[in-house]
N, C-alpha and C positions, 0 to 999 in steps of 0.2 A: 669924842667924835673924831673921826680920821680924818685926813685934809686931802684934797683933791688931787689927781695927779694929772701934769700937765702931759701933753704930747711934744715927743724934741721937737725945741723949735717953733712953740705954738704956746698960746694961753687956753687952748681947749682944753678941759679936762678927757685926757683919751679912755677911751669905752674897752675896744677891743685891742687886740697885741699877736704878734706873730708866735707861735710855738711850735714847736714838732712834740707828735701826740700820736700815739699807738690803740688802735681799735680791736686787738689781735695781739696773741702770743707770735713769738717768731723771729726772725731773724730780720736783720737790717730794712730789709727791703717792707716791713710792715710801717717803718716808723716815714709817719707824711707831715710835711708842711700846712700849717691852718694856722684858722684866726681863731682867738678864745677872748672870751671877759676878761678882763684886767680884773686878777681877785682878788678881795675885801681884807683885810687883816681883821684877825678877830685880838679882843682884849690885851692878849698879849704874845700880838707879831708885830713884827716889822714886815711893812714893803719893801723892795727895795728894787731897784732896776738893774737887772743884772750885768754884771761889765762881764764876768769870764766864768766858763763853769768847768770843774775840773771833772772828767769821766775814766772811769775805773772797773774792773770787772763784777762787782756787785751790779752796777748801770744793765751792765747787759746779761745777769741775769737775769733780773728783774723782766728787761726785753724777753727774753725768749720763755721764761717760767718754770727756769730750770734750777735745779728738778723741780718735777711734780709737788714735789713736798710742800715747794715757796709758796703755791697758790691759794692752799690753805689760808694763808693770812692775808695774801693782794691782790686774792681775785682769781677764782677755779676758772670759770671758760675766759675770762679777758680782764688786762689789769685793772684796779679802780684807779688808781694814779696813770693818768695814760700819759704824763712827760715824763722822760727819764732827765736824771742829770741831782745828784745828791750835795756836789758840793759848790759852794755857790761862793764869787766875791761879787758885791754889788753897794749900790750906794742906796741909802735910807730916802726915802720918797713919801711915805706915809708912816706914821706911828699906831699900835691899837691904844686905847684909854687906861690900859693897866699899866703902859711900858713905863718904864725909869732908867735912866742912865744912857739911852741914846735919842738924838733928836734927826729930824729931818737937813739930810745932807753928810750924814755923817758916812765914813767908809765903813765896812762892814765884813765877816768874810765867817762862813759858817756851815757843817753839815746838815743841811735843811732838813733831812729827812728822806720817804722814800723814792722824791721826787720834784717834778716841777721845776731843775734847774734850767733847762731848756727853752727857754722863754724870753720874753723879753722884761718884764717881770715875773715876781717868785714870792712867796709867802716865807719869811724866815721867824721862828721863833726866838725872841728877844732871849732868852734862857740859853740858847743855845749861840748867840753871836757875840762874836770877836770884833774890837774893832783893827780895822787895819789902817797901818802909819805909811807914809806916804812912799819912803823908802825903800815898801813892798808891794811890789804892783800888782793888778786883781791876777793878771795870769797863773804868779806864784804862789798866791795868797790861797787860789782856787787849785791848786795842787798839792795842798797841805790835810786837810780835815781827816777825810776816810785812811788815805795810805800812810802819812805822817804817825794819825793817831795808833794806826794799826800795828804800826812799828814800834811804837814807845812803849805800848801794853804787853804788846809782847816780849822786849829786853826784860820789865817788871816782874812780866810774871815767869821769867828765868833768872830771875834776881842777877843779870850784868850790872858789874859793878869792872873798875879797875880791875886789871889782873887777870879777868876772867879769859878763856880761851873758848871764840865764840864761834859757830858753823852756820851759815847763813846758805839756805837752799832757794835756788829760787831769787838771786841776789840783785837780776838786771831788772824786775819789773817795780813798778811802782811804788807797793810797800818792801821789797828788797832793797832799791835805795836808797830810803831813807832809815831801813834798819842796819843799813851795811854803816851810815855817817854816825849815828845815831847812838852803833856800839863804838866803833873809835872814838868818838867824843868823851864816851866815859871812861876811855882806859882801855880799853879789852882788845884783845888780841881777835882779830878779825878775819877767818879762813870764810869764802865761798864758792859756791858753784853757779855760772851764768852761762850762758847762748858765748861761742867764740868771738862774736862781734862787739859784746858788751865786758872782755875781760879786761884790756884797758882802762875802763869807765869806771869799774868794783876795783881795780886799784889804788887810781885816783881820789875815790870817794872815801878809803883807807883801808881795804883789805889788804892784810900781809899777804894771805896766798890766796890768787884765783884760779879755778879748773873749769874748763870745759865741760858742761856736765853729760855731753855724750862720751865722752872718755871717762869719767870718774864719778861715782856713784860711793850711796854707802857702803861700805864693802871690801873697797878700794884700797891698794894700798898706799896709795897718797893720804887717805885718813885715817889714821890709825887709831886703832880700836881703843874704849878706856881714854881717851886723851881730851873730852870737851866736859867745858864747864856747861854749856849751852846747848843746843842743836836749835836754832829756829826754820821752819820748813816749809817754806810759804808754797811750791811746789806740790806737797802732796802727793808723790807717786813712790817715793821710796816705801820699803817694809817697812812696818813697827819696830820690828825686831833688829834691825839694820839699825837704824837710828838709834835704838835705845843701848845696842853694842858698842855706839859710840862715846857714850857719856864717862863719864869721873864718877863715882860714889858720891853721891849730891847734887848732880844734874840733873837740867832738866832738858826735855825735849817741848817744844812748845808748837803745835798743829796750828797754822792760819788759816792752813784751806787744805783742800783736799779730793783725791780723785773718787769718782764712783760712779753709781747708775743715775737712770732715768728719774728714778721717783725718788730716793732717799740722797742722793748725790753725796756728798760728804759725811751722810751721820753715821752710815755703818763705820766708817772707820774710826771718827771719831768716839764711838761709843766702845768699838774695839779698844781704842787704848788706853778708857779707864780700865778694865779687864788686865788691859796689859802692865800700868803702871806700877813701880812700886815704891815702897819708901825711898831708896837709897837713890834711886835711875827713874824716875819722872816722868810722864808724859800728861802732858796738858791741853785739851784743845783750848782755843781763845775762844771767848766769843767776846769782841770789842766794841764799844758805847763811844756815845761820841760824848767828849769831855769837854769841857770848857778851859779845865786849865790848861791842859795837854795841849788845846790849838792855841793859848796864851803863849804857852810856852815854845811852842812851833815855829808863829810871827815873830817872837823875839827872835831866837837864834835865826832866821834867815833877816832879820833886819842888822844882824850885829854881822851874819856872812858865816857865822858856824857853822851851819849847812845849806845844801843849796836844793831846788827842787830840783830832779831832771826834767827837763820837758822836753819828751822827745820831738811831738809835733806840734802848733797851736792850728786851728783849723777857725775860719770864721763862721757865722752862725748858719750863714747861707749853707755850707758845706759838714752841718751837725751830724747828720745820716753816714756820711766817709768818716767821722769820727768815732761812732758806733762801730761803724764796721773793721776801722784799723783794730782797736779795743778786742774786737768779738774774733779775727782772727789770731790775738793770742801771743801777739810776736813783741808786743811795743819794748820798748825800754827805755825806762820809766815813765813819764805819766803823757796824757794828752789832753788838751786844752784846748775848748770851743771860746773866742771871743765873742762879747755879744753888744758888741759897738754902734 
């Protein structure tokens, strides 16, 4: 049996809770302010009340149902998850009857899923949560899951190691970031391409070399051909063939995301570059999971200060919808962050 949750402030057990909730595909202006049931954990979830939710461009696909493709799985005319907000840092409020190893009050900090973090409680599956120590606080905590993890699978699955010479596309947004700290951490030689305003920031973070990526592209001769261990391309708009020009004999190129249409948005290309791949020059799309030890491993290094999250804004709950919409125009760099105090 799960235990009651109180209202701040109160011995009530509270009923209902403030959320932003979407009735509609669409862009920013769908997503409204309302009151929902405070929901049940089942067997094996935690409650938890959410202190900060980290938002990322999956969030706002999800909002807008783009492409066509997504809807297939969360809902053809309108989403079934109608909060957005996937990563969640929150504190333990209820338990289900199956959970073990966290109790009520505990910190917490977890990719929920396809939603719900928006809220003022949030359903977290016990399987899927981290605890968080005190020395990292839910802002950061809540900036780690989706872009963290997305970054770490992808150095993996280009096997960065030491040594390696790495090409980071796409370097100032969220999971750029944290793949830009992510590959200096382990050794590797660190070239990217970011927005003029954020090259300072991908030097700091440990790139040897940053460019402009309106001035320099695959192609280029600031990157010279044959010369990467790596190519990670979180960007999406360069050619295949571009990228895979770039590689070393044993490289790989590794796809995070990617440009395209209405209804298929990233798979044509992604599906182009098995076609394209080949043994010696690489190309890989990702498709990342959320790990449990990967976000273990995440909270430690920002608890020890090995890496740090960027967070370019925090916005408070009241103002959830401008954080959507910063998100959904495309520009942030690195992550944004709703408190939910």
């Amino acid at each position: 049996m799960t235990e009651n949750v109180s209202a701040p402030g109160s011995s009530t057990p509270a009923t209902t809770m403030p959320a932003w909730l979407q009735h509609s595909y669409g862009g920013p202006e769908v997503v409204v302010s309302d009151q929902l049931p405070v929901p049940t954990p089942g067997a094996t979830d935690l409650l938890v009340r959410v202190r900060a939710c980290g938002i990322h461009a999956g969030d706002v696909r999800l909002m807008r149902g783009d492409p066509y493709l997504v809807r297939l799985a969360f809902g053809i005319r309108r989403p079934r998850a109608r909060t957005r907000g996937m990563d969640v840092a929150g504190t333990v409020v209820a338990v289900g009857p199956g959970v073990t190893g966290f109790r009520i009050d505990d910190e917490v900090v977890a990719e929920i899923g396809v939603g719900g973090g928006l809220a003022e409680y949030a359903i977290m599956p016990a399987a899927r949560a981290v605890a968080r120590p005190a020395d990292v606080s839910a802002q950061l905590a809540a900036a780690l899951p989706v872009s963290g993890g997305t970054a770490v699978q992808a150095l993996d699955a280009a096997h960065v190691a030491s040594g390696s010479r790495v090409l980071v596309i796409g370097a100032a947004g969220g999971v750029g970031t944290f793949t830009v700290q992510l590959a200096a951490q382990r050794g590797a030689e660190v070239w990217a391409l970011a927005g003029e305003r954020a090259l300072d920031l991908v030097a700091d973070l440990g790139a040897g070399h940053a460019f402009d990526y309106t001035r320099v592209q695959p192609g280029s001769p600031e990157l010279p051909a044959g010369s990467f261990d790596a190519v990670i391309d979180i960007a999406g708009t360069a050619p295949l063939t571009e990228l895979q020009g770039l590689l070393r004999d044993g490289g790989t190129v590794v796809l995070v995301s990617g440009a395209g249409g209405k209804i298929l948005g990233p798979m044509g290309r992604m599906l182009k570059a098995v076609f394209l791949s080949r043994r010696r020059r690489r190309i890989r799309p990702l498709a990342a999971a959320a790990k449990t030890e990967i976000l273990t491993q995440l909270v430690e290094l920002t608890a020890q200060s090995s890496i740090r999250p960027v967070i370019e804004q925090t916005y408070p709950f009241d103002a959830a919808r401008d954080a959507l919409a910063h998100v959904d125009a495309g520009h942030a760099v690195g992550k944004v962050v709703v408190t939910v105090e």
